[in-house]
N, C-alpha and C positions, 0 to 999 in steps of 0.2 A: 335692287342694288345691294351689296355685299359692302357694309359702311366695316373700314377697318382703322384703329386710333394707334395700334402701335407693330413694333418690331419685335420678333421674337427670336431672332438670334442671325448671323449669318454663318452660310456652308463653308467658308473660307477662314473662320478662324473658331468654328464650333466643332470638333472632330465628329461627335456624336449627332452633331446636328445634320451633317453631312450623310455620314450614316446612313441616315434614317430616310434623308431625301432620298438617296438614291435606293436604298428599298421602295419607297413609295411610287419613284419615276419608272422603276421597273414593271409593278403592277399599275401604271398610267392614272395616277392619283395625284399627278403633280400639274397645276400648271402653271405656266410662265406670262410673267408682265413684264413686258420690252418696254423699256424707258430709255430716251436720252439722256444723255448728261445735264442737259437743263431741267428737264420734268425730275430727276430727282433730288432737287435743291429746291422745290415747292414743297408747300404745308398742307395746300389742300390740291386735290387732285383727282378726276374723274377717268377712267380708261378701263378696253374690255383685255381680258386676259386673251393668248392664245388661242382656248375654249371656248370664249366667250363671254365669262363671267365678267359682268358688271360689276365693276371695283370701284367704292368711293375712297379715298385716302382722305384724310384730316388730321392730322399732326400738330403739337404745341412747335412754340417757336425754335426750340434746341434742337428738334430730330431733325434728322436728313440724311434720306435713303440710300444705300451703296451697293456698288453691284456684287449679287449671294445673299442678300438680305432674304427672311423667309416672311412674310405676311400672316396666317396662319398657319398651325399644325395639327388639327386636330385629325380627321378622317384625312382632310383636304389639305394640300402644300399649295403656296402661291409661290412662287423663285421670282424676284427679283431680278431681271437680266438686262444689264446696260446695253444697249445698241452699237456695235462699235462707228466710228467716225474716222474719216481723212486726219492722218497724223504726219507732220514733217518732224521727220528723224536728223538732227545733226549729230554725226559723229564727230569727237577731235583726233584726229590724228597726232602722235607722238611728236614732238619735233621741236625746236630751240624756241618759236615762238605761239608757243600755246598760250601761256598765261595772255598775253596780250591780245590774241585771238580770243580766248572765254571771256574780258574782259567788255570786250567789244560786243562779243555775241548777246550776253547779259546786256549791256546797252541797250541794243537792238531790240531783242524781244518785247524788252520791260518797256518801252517806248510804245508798242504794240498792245500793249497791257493784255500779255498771255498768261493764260494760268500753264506750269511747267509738269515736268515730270524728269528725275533724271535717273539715268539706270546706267554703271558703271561709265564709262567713258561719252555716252549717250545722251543731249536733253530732247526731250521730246516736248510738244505743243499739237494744238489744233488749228487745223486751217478748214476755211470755207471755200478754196476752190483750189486746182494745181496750179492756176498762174500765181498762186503767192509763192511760189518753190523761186519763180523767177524773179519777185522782190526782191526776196530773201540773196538769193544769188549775188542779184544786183549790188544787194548793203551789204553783203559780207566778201564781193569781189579781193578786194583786198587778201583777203586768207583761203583764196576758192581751194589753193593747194592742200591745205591743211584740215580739210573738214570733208565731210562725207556727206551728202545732203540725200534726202530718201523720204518717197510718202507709201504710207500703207495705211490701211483699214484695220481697226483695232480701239479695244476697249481703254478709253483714255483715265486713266484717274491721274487726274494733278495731285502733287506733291502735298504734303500737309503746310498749310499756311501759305502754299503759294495758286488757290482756287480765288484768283484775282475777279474784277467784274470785267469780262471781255466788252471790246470795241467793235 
């Protein structure tokens, strides 16, 4: 087993680190650990890479892994790669009663105790199955005109400070 205690950069906001991976993934010297978004908010953690490699993780109580993370570099790259998951997309639509609509919707979720993500006019969450599209429906009936509702597959990173403990 291949015990690993910390992070050494990630490809997403290390230019040069990036670089290098993709040099490496070229000549197939890279490989990848598929994680959910739960398994990287663990400290300690047992999993085979892609390859196969036997990976121990153990980490102090601060760190916690994101996806691009690199594990080692030396000969060998380990990539870090979140899993994607089922996401409900609501979009707001432009219109005299937004505010009241966001208002609402913020209700709703937070009731739900979701962790969010929001990307221009867009919040996004995680769901565990499609029939919550039709909860959701249901509770946000009231404003169906006004919002855009959509699930798709994709790598979920909640918002900073809002990676609540889901229900």
């Amino acid at each position: 087993m291949l015990k690993i205690t910390k992070i050494s950069g990630n490809i997403f906001t290390d230019r040069e680190l990036k670089k290098r991976f993709e040099a490496l993934d070229k000549q197939k010297k890279c490989e990848r650990l598929h994680l959910t978004r739960q398994e990287l908010e663990k400290t300690r953690l047992r999993k085979n890479t892609d390859k196969g490699t036997d990976v121990g993780l153990t980490f102090n109580g601060n760190t916690k892994l994101n996806h691009g993370d690199v594990l080692i570099l030396d000969e060998d790259f380990i990539l870090v790669e979140q899993t994607p998951e089922k996401v409900l997309s609501i979009k707001i639509k432009q219109n005299s009663n937004q505010t009241e609509a966001l208002i609402l919707l913020g209700h709703i979720i937070g009731n739900r105790h979701r962790p969010i993500a929001i990307d221009a006019q867009t919040i996004m969450f995680p769901i565990q199955a499609d029939s919550e599209v039709e909860l959701f429906k249901n509770l946000l009936a009231e404003f169906q005109d006004n919002l855009e509702l959509k699930i798709e597959e994709r790598v979920f990173v909640p918002r900073k400070g809002m990676d609540v403990h889901e229900h």
